[in-house]
TORKOL-4160 file (C-alpha; in steps of 0.2 Angstrom, whole numbers, padded with zeros to 4 digits, m for minus):
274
<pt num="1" X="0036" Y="m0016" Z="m0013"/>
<pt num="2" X="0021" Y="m0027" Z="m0007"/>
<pt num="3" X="0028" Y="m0048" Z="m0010"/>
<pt num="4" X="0022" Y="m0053" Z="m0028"/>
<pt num="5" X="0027" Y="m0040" Z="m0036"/>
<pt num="6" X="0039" Y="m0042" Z="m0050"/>
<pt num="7" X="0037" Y="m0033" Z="m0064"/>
<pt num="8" X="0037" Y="m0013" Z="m0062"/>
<pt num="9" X="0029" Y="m0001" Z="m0077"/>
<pt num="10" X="0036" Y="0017" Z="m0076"/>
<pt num="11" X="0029" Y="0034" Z="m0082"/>
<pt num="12" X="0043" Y="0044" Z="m0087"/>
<pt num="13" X="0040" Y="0063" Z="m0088"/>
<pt num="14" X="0037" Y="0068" Z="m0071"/>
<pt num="15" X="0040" Y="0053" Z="m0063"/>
<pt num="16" X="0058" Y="0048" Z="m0067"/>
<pt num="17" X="0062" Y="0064" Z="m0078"/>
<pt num="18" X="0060" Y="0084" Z="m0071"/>
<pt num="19" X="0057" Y="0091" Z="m0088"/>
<pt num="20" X="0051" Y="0108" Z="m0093"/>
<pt num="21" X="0045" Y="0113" Z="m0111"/>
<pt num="22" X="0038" Y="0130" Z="m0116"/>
<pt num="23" X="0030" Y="0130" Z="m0134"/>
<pt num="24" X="0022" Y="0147" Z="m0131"/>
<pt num="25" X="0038" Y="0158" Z="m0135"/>
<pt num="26" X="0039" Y="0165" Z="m0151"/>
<pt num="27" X="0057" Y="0162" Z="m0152"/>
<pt num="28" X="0054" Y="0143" Z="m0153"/>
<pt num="29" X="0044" Y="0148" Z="m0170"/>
<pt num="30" X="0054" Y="0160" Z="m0177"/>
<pt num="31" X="0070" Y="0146" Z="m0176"/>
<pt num="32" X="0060" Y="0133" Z="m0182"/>
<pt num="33" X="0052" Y="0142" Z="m0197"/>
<pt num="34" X="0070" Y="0147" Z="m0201"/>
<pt num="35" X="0075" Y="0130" Z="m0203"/>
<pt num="36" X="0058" Y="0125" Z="m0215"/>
<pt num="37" X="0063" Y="0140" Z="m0226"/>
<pt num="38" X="0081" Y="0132" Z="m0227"/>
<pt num="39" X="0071" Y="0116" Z="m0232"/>
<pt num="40" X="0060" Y="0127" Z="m0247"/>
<pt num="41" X="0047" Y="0131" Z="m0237"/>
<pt num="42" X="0042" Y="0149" Z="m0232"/>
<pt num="43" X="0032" Y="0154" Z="m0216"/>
<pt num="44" X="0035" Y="0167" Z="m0202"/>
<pt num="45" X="0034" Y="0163" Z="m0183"/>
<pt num="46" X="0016" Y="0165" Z="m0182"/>
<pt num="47" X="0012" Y="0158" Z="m0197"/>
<pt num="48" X="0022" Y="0140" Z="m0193"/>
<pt num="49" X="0013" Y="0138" Z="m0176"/>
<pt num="50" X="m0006" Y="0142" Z="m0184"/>
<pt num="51" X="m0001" Y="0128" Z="m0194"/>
<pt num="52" X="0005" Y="0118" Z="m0182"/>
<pt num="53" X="m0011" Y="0121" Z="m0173"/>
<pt num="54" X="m0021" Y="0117" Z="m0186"/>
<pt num="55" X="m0013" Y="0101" Z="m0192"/>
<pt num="56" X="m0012" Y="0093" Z="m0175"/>
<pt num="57" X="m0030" Y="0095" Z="m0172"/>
<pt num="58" X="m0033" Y="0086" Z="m0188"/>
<pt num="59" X="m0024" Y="0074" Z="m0187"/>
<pt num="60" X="m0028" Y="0069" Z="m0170"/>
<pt num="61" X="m0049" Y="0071" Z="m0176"/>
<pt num="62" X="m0043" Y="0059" Z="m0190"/>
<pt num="63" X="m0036" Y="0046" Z="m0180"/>
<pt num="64" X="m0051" Y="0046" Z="m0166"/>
<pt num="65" X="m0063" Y="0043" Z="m0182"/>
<pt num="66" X="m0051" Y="0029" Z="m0187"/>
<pt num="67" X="m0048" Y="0020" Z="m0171"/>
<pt num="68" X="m0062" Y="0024" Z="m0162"/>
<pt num="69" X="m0051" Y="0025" Z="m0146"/>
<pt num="70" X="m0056" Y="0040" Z="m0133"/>
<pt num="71" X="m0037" Y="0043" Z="m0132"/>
<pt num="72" X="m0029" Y="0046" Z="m0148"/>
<pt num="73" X="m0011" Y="0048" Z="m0150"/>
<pt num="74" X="m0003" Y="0055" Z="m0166"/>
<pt num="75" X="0015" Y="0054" Z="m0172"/>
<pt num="76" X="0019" Y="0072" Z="m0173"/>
<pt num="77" X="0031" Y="0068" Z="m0189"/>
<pt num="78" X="0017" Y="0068" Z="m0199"/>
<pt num="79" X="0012" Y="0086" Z="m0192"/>
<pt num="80" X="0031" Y="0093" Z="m0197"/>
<pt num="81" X="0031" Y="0083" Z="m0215"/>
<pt num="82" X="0014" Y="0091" Z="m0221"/>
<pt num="83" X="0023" Y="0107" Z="m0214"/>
<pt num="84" X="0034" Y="0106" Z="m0227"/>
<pt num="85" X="0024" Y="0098" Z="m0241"/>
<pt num="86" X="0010" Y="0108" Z="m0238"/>
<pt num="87" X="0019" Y="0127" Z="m0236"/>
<pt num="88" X="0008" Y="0139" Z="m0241"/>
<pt num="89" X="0025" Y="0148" Z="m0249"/>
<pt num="90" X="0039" Y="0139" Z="m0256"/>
<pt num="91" X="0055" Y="0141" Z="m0264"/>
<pt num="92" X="0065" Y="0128" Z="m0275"/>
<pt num="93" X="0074" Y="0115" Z="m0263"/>
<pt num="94" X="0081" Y="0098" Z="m0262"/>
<pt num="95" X="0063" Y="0090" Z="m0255"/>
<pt num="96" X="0052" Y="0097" Z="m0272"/>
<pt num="97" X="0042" Y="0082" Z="m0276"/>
<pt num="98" X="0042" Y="0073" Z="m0264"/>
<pt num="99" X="0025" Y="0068" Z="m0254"/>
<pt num="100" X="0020" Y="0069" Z="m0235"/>
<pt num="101" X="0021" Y="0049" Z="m0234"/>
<pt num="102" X="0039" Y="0051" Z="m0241"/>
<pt num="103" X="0047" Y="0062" Z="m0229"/>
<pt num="104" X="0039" Y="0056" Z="m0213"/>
<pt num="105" X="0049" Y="0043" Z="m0209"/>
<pt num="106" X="0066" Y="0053" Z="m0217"/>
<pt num="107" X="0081" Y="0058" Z="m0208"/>
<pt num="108" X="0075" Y="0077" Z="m0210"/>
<pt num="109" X="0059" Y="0075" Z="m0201"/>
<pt num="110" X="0067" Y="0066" Z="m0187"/>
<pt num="111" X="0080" Y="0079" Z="m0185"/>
<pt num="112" X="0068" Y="0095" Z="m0188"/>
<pt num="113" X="0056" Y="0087" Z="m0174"/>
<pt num="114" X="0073" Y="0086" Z="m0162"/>
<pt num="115" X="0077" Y="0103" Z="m0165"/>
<pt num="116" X="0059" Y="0109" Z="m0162"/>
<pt num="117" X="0061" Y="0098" Z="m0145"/>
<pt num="118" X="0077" Y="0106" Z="m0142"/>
<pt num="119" X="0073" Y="0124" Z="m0144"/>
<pt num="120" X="0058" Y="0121" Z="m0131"/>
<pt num="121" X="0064" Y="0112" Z="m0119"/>
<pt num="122" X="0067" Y="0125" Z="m0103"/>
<pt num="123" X="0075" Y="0111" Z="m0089"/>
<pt num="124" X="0079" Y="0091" Z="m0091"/>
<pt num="125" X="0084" Y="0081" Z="m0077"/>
<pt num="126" X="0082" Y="0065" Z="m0067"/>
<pt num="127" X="0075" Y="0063" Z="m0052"/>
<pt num="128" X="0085" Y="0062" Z="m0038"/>
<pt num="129" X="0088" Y="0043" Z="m0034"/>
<pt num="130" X="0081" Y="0036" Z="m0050"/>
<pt num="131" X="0094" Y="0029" Z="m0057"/>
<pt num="132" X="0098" Y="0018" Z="m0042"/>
<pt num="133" X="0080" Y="0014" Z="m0037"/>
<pt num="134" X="0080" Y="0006" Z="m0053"/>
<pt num="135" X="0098" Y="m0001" Z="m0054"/>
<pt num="136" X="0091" Y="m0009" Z="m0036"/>
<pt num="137" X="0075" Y="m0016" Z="m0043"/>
<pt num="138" X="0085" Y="m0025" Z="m0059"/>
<pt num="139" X="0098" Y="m0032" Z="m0043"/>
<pt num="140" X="0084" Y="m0040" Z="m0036"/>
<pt num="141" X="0075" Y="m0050" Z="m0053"/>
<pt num="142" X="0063" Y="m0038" Z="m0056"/>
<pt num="143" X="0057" Y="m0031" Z="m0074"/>
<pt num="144" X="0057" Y="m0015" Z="m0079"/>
<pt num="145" X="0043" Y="m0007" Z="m0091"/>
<pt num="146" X="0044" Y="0010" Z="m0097"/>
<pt num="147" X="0024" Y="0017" Z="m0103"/>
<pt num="148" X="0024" Y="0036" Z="m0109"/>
<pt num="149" X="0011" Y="0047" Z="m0116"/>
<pt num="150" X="0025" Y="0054" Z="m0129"/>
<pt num="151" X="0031" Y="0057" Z="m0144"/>
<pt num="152" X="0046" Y="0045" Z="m0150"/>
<pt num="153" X="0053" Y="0061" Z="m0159"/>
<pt num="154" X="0056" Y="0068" Z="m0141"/>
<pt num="155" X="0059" Y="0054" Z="m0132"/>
<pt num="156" X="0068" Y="0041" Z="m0138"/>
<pt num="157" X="0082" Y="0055" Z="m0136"/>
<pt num="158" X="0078" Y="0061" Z="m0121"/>
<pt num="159" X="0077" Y="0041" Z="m0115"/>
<pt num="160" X="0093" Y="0042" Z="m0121"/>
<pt num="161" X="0101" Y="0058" Z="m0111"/>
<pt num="162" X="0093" Y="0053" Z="m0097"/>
<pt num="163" X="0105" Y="0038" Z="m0095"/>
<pt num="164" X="0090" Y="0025" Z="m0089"/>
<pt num="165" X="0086" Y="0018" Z="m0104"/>
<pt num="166" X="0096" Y="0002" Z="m0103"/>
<pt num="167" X="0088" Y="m0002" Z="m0087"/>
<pt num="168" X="0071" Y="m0006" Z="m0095"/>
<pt num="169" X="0067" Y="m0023" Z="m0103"/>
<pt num="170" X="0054" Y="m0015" Z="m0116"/>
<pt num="171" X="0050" Y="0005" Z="m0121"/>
<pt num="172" X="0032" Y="0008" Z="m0124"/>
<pt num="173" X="0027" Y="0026" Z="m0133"/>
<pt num="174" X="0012" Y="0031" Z="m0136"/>
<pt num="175" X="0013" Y="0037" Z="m0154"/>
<pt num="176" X="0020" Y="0022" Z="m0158"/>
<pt num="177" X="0003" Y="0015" Z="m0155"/>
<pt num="178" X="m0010" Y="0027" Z="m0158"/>
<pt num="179" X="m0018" Y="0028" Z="m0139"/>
<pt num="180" X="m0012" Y="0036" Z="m0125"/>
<pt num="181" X="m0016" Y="0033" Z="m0106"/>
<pt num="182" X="m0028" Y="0030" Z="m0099"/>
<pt num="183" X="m0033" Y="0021" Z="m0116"/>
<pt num="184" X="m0035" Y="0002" Z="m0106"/>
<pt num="185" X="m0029" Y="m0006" Z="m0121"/>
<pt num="186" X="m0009" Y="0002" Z="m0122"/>
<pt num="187" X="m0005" Y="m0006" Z="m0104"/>
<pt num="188" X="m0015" Y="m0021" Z="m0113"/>
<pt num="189" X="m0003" Y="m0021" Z="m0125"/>
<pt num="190" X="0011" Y="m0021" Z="m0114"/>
<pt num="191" X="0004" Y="m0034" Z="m0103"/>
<pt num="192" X="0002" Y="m0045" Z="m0117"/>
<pt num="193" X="0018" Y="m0045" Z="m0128"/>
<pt num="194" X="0025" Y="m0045" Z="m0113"/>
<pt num="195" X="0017" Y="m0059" Z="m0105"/>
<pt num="196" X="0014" Y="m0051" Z="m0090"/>
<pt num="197" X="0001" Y="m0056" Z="m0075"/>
<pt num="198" X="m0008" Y="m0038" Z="m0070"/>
<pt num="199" X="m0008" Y="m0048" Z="m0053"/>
<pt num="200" X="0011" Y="m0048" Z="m0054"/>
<pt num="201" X="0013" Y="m0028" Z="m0061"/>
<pt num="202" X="0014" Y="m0011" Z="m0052"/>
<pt num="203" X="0012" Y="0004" Z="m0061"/>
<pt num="204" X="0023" Y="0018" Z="m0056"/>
<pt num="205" X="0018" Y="0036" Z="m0060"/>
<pt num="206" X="0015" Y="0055" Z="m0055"/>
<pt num="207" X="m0002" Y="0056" Z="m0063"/>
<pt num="208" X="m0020" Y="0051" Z="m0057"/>
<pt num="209" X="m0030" Y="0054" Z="m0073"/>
<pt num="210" X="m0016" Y="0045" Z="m0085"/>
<pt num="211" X="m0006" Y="0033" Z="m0075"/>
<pt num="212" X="m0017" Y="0029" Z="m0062"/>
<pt num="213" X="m0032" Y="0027" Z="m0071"/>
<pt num="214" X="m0025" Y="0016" Z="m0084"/>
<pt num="215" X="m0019" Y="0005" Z="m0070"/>
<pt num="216" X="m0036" Y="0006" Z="m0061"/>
<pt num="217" X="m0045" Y="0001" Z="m0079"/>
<pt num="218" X="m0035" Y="m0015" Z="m0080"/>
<pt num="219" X="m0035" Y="m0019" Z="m0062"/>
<pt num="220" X="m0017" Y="m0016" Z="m0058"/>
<pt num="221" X="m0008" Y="m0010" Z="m0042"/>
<pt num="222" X="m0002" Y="0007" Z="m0044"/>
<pt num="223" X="0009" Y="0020" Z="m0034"/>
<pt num="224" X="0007" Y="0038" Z="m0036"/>
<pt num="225" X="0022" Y="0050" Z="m0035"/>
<pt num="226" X="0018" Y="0066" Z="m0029"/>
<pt num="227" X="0031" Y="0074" Z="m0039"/>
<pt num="228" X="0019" Y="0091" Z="m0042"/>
<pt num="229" X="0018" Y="0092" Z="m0023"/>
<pt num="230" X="m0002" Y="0089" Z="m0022"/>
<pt num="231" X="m0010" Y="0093" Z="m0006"/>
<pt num="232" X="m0019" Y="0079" Z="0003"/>
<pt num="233" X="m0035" Y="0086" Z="0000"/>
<pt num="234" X="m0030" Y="0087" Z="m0017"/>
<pt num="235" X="m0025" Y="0071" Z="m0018"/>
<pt num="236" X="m0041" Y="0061" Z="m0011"/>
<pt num="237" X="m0049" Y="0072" Z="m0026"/>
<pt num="238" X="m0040" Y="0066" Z="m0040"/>
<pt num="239" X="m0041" Y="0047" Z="m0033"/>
<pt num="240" X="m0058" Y="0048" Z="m0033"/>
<pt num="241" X="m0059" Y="0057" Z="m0050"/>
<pt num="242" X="m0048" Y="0043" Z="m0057"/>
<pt num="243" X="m0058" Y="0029" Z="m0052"/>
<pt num="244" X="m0074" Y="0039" Z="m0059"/>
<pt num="245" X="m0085" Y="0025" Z="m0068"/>
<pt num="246" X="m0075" Y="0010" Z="m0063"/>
<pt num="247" X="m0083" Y="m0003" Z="m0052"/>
<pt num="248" X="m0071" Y="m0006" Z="m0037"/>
<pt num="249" X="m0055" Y="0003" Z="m0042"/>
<pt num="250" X="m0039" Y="m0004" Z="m0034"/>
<pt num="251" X="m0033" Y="0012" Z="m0024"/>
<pt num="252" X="m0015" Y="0016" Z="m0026"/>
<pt num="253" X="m0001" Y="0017" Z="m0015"/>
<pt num="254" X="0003" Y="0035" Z="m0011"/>
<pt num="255" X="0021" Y="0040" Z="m0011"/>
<pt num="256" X="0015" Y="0057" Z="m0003"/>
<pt num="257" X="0034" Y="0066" Z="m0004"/>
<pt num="258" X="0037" Y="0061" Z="m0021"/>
<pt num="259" X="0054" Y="0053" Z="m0016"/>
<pt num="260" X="0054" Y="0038" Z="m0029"/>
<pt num="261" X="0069" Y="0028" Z="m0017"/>
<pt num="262" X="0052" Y="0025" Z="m0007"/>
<pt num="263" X="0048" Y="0013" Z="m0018"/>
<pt num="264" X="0063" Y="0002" Z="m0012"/>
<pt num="265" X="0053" Y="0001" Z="0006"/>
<pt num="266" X="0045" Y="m0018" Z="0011"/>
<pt num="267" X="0034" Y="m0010" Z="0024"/>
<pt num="268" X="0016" Y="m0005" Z="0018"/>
<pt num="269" X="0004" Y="0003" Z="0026"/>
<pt num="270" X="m0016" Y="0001" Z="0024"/>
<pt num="271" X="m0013" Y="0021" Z="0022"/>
<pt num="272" X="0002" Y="0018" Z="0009"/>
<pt num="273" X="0016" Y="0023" Z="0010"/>
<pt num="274" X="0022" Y="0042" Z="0021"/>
């Protein structure tokens, strides 16, 4: 990395983690609405993901009107409380009584939404070389950041599996906050609490409109890992569509293979790096 550069902000799906989630199966709704009707309340499948559906959208309309950010990110343990609290069909059970706001911070929300995640999830690994690129940047005095479009539900124990998350000096999580990239302010977040210099920060990811954008916005460095295997046509395409609307965008290093131990490389390029 390019001298003056000290302080590195990761994406993590796609970037450091290969992950594959499909919430299209019918199986996934069936299982899950067997464990609401263990919990007193009675849906089928197709019933449970209408719902779903229909919630998240609220939620999410709810929380743009209230924020007024462009990017709105909602905790989806709201969505799986009023699931339950808000059955069409119930049954007596151990959670009668008590209200949405009640059960969304409970032990039984969080374990419902990591079974939901569980049953989805298709394939889950690192990246090759991840764990030592980073391991190599700590070596050298650097800072490690972690900023994710994500649920905490999902990811704090998928951050967690993945083995990397003692590597980073600080977790940022969008539903933590409300926004998502490429709302500016969640890297401004960051950049503030943790006292960072955007002069002295890269942002590391594997997507133009979310990561690199966000970086653009705030006037950051940015590398982008061509993980999805974009052509270069492809490529110049979503650069300029990232930088849409923002007056002289810094252009981002191109790790064109996608091999993140490029990143360990001194030399760059006015192309970026091959």
């Amino acid at each position: 990395m390019k001298a003056g550069k000290t302080n590195y902000i990761f994406d993590f799906y796609g970037t450091l983690l290969d992950i594959h989630t499909d919430e299209e199966q019918q199986s996934l709704w069936k299982k899950t609405a067997a464990l609401y009707a263990a919990a007193g309340a009675d849906y089928d499948g197709a019933g449970l993901r209408a719902a779903y559906v229909g919630m998240v959208r609220e939620e999410e309309e709810k929380l743009a009107a209230k924020t007024g950010y462009k990017f709105p990110e909602i905790d989806l343990r709201i969505v799986f409380a009023r699931l339950l609290t808000e059955a069409p069909a119930r049954h007596d059970a151990r959670f009668d009584g008590l209200t949405t706001g009640e059960l969304f911070g409970s032990d039984w929300v969080w374990s419902i939404g990591q079974a939901f995640r569980a049953l989805s999830r298709r394939r889950m690994a690192v990246y090759r070389g991840t764990e030592g690129v980073l391991k190599r940047l700590k070596a050298r005095g650097n800072r490690l950041y972690l900023l994710s479009n994500a649920q905490s539900v999902f990811t704090v124990p998928e951050l967690e599996m993945s083995g990397l998350k003692d590597l980073f000096d600080a977790v940022y999580i969008s539903s933590d906050v409300g926004m998502k990239k490429p709302q500016k302010e969640f890297m401004e977040k960051l950049l503030r609490e943790q006292r960072i210099d955007p002069k002295s920060a890269v942002m590391i990811g594997n997507d133009f409109s979310s990561d690199i954008r966000v970086a653009m916005l705030n006037g950051m460095d940015s590398v982008h890992l061509n993980t999805d295997g974009y052509s270069e046509e492809e490529i110049q395409k979503r650069i300029l569509d990232a930088g849409d609307g923002i007056e002289n965008p810094v252009r981002p290093r191109l790790i064109r293979s996608g091999r993140i131990v490029s990143l360990l490389e001194e030399v760059w390029t006015d192309a970026g790096l091959a």
